[in-house]
C-alpha positions in Angstrom: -20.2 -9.9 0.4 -20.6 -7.7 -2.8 -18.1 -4.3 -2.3 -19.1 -3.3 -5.5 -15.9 -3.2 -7.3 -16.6 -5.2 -10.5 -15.5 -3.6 -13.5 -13.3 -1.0 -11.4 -9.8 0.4 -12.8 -7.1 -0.4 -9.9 -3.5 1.3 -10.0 -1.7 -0.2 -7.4 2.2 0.7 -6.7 4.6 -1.3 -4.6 8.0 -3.4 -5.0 8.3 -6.7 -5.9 9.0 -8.5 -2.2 6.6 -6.5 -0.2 2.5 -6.4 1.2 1.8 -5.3 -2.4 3.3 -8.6 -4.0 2.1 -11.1 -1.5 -1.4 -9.6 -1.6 -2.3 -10.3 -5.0 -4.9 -13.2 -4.1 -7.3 -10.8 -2.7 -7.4 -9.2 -5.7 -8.9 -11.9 -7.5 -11.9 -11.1 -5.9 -12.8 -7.9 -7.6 -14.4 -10.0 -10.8 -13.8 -8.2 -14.2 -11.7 -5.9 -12.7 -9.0 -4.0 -14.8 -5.4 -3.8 -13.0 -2.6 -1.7 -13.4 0.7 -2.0 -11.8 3.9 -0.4 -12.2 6.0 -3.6 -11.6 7.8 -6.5 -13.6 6.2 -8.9 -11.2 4.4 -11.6 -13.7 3.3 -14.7 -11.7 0.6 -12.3 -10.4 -0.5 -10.5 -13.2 -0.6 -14.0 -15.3 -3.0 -15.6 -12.2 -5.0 -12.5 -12.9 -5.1 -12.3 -16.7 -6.7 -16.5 -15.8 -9.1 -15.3 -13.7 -10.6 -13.1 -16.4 -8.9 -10.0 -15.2 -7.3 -7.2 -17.8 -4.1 -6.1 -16.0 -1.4 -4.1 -17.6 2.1 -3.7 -16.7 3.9 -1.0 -17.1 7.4 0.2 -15.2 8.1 3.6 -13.4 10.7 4.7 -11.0 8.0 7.1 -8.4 11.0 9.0 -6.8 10.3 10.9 -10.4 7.1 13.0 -10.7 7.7 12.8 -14.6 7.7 9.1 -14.2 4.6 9.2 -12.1 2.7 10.8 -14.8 3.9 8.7 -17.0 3.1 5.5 -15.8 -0.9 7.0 -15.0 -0.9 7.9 -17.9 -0.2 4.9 -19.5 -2.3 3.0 -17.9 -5.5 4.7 -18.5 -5.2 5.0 -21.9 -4.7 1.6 -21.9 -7.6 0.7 -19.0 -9.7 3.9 -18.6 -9.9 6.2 -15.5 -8.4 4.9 -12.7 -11.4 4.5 -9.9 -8.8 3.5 -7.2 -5.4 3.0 -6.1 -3.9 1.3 -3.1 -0.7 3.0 -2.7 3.0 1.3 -1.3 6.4 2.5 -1.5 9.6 0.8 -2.2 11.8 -0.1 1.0 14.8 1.1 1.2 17.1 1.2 4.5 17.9 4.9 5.2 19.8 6.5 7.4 19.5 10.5 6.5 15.6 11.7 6.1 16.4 13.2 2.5 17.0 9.7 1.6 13.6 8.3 3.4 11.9 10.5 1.9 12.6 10.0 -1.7 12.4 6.2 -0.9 9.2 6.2 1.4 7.5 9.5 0.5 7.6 11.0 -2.9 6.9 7.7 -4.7 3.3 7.5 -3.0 3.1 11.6 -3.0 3.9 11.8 -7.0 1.6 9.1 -8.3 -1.1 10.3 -5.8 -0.7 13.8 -7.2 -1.7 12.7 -10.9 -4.0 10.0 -9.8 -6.5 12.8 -7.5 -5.8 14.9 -10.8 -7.8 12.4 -12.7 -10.3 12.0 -10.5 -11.3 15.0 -9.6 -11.2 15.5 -13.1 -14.1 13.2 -14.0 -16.4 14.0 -11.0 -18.1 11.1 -11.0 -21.3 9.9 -8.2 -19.3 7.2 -8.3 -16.9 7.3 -5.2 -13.8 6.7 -5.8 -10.6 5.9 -3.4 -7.1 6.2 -2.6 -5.9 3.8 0.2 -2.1 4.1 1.7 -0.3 1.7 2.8 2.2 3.2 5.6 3.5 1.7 8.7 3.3 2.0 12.5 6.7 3.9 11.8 5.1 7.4 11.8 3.7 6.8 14.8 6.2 5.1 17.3 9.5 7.3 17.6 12.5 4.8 17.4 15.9 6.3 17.5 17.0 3.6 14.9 14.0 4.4 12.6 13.6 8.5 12.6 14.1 8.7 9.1 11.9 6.0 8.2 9.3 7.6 11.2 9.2 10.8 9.9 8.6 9.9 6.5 5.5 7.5 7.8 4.6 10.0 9.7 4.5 12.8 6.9 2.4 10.2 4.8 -0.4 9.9 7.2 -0.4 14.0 7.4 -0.4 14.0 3.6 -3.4 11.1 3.6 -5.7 12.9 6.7 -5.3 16.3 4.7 -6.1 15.2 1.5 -9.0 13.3 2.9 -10.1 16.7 4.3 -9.7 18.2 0.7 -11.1 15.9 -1.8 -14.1 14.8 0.4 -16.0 17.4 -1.3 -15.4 15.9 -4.6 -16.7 12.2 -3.2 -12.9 11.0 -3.1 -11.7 9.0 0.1 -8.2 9.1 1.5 -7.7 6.4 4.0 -4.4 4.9 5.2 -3.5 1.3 6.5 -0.3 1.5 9.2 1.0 -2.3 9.1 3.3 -3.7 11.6 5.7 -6.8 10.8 4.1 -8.7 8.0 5.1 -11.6 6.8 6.8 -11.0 3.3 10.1 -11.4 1.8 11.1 -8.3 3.3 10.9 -10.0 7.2 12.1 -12.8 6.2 15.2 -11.8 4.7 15.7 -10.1 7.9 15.3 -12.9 9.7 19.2 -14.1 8.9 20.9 -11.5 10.4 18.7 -11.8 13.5 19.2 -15.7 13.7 23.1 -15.3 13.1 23.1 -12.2 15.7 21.3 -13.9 18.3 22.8 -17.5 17.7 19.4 -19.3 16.9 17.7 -20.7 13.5 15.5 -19.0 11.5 12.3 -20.6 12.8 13.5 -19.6 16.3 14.1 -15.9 15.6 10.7 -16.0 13.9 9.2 -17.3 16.6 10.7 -15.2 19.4 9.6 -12.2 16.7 5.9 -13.4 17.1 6.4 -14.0 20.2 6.0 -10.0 20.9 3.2 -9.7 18.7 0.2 -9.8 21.3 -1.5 -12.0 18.2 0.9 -14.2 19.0 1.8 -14.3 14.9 3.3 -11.1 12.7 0.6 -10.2 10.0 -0.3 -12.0 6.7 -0.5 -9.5 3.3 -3.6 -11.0 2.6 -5.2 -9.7 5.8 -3.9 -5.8 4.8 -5.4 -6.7 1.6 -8.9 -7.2 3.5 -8.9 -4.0 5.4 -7.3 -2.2 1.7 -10.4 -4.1 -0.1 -13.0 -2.7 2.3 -11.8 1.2 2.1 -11.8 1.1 -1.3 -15.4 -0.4 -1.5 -19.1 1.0 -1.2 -18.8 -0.5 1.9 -16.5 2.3 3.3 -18.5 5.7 1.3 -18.8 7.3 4.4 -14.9 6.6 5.9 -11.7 9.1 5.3 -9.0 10.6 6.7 -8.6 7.2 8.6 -5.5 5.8 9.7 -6.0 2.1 10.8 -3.5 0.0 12.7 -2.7 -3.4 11.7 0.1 -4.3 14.0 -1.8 -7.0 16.4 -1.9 -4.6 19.1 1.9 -4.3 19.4 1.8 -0.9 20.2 -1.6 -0.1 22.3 -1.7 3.6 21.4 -4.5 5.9 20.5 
């Protein structure tokens, strides 16, 4: 299925062990595409670069709005204009909600900021798209994850009233809210759980997916599907959507 993105500029932010990192595959699909990513993450970027893909690299730390800038800017004087940007944060385990938020909101807020800048900028009939990449967090109150929550849930405010702003200007806001995926993130969590619960690795993963009405915990490249459609042609007519990708785990509306 053509989604139309050949010859787009992408900006995509995330860590190094996270969705972001293991999704890179599906981005091999957008042919003669032009990539940006604020990481040190090479593998990737040199199976891009083979598949005829210009990326650039270039590092930022997005707790800083100057850094934000920086890095957009950056990258489209090296690239162009950026047409769209799937959006992750760094994890970080917090336990006070300043320090959620400048893990888990201000690096999508700041880079978002500069990015709709651009684009609405350049007015172009061209849609173009930002898509977030949350959590299920922001929606499911956990009294070991309020921090974490109320910065997920902040996002998805942040991505529904955007949507509501920029639609006018043909940009769409949409937002993906994962549940467990399997990255390097789960399973390096997977340890403590083994050692706390006295069984092996494969048996705390499997009791973990065990809950997952699935039956399995997410792979990236099926966020990566759902990210690729909402920022296609495809999706013109979709924003201010937050879409769950948990396997049902929590049935809410």
């Amino acid at each position: 299925m053509d989604l139309g993105l050949a010859g787009k500029v992408v900006l995509i932010t995330s860590g190094s062990r996270g969705i972001g990192s293991r999704a890179w595959p599906k981005v091999r699909k957008w042919r003669s595409s032009r990539v940006i990513r604020p990481t040190s993450r090479g593998r990737a970027s040199k199976q891009l670069a083979s598949d005829g893909h210009h990326v650039h690299l270039a590092r930022a730390d997005l707790h800083e709005a100057r850094s934000a800038e920086d890095v957009v800017e950056e990258a489209s004087a090296a690239l162009g204009p950026i047409d769209t940007s799937p959006l992750r944060s760094r994890f970080a385990r917090c336990r006070r909600l300043q320090a959620a938020m400048d893990a888990k909101y201000f690096p999508y807020v700041y880079p978002q900021q500069v990015v709709l800048k651009r684009m609405a900028e350049r007015l172009k009939h061209d849609p173009n798209a930002i898509v977030n990449i949350i959590g299920m967090g922001g929606k499911i109150a956990s009294d070991i994850h309020i921090a974490g929550g109320a910065a997920n849930a902040a996002l998805m405010l942040n991505t529904v009233g955007l949507a509501h702003h920029y639609a006018k200007l043909g940009i769409r806001i949409n937002a993906i809210n994962p549940g467990s995926t399997l990255t390097e993130r789960v399973e390096e969590a997977l340890a403590p759980e083994a050692q706390k619960g006295g069984v092996t690795r494969d048996q705390a993963l499997d009791e973990g997916q065990r809950k997952v009405p699935f039956g399995r915990f997410a792979r990236p490249e099926e966020i990566a599907d759902v990210a690729l459609f909402l920022a296609s042609r495809r999706a013109n007519y979709v924003s201010g959507a937050l879409i769950p990708m948990d396997g049902v785990s929590s049935p809410i509306i």
